[in-house]
C-alpha positions in Angstrom: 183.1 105.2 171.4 180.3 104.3 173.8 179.3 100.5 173.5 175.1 100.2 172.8 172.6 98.1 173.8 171.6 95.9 171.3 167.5 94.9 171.0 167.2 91.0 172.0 165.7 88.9 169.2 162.2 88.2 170.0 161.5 84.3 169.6 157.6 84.1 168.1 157.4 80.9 169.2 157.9 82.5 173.3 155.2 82.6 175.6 153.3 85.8 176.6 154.5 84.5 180.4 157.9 84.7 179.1 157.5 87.8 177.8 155.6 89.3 180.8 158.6 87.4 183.0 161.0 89.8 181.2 159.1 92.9 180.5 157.6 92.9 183.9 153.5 92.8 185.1 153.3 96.6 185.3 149.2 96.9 184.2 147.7 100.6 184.9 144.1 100.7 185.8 141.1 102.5 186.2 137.6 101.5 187.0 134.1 102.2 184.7 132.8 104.8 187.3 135.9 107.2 186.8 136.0 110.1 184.7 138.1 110.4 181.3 140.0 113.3 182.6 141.0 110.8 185.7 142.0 108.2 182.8 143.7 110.7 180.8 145.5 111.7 183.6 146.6 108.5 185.0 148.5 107.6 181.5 150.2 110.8 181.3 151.3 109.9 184.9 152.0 106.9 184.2 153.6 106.9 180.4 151.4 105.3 178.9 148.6 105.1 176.0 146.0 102.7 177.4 144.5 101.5 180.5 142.6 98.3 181.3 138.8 99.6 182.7 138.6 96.9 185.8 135.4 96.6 187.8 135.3 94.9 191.1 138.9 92.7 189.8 137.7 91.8 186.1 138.3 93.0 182.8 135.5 95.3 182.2 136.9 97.0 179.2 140.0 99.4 178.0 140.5 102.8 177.8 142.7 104.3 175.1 144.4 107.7 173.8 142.4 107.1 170.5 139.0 106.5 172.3 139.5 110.0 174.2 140.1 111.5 170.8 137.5 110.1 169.0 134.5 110.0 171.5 135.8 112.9 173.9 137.3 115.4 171.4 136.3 114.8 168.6 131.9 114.8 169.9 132.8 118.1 172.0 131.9 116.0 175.2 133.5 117.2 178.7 136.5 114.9 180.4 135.7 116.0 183.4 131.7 115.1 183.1 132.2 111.7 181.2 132.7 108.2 182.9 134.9 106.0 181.1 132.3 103.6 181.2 130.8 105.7 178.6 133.8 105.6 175.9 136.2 102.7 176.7 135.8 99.6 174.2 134.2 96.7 175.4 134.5 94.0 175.1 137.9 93.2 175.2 140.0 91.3 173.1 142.8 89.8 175.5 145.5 87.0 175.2 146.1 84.3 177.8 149.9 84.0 179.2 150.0 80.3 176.9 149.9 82.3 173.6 152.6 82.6 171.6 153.9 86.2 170.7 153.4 84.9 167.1 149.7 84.6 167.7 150.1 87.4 169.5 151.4 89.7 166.7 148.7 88.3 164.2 145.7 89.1 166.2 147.2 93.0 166.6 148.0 93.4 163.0 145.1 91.5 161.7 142.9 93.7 164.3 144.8 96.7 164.1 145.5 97.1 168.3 148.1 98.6 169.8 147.3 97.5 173.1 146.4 94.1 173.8 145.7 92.9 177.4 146.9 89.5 179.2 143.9 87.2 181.4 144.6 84.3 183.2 141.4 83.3 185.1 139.3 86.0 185.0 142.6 88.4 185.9 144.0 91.0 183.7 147.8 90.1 184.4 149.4 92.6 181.6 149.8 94.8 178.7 151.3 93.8 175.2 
């Protein structure tokens, strides 16, 4: 029998810089001006469901799998024709690295995200 990895407990009461220390910064981006296809492309590239939307270095908004679906799809608009400026949600709700995973954890549920971004001044430092 093969041994296997256990999960690590997650303390609530850790820091989203903890977190980010183990998990690693990865952050994908694209910028307003871009098309949906581009975004759409870049998370299947990259593995992911969202991106942060960052203009000139700052949070400008996030693009998601459900916001292609729901204001690409589902209003028979064109990926190829459509900025993500047009469709990405903004504002943003983000966590700073001080919060706890606890609070964390109650903004997504309470908000219903599955993507929550990390700012420290003014700079998008993550993905939760």
């Amino acid at each position: 029998m093969q041994a296997t990895a256990q999960p690590q407990a997650i303390n609530l009461h850790e820091t989203v810089r903890s977190l980010l220390a183990q998990k690693g910064h990865a952050l994908w981006s694209i910028t307003p001006e871009e098309t949906v296809y581009e975004a759409i492309e870049r998370m299947s590239e990259k593995h992911v469901g969202a991106l942060v939307v960052l203009s000139e270095g700052h949070l400008a908004g996030i693009i998601t799998e459900r916001d292609y679906a729901r204001k690409v799809i589902l209003k028979g608009r064109q990926s190829r024709e459509t900025q993500v400026r047009e469709i990405m949600t903004a504002p943003v709700l983000f966590v700073t690295p001080d919060q706890t995973i606890a609070e964390c954890m109650q903004l997504m549920t309470s908000r219903r995200l599955t993507h929550l971004p990390v700012v420290e001044a003014h700079r998008a430092l993550g993905m939760l």
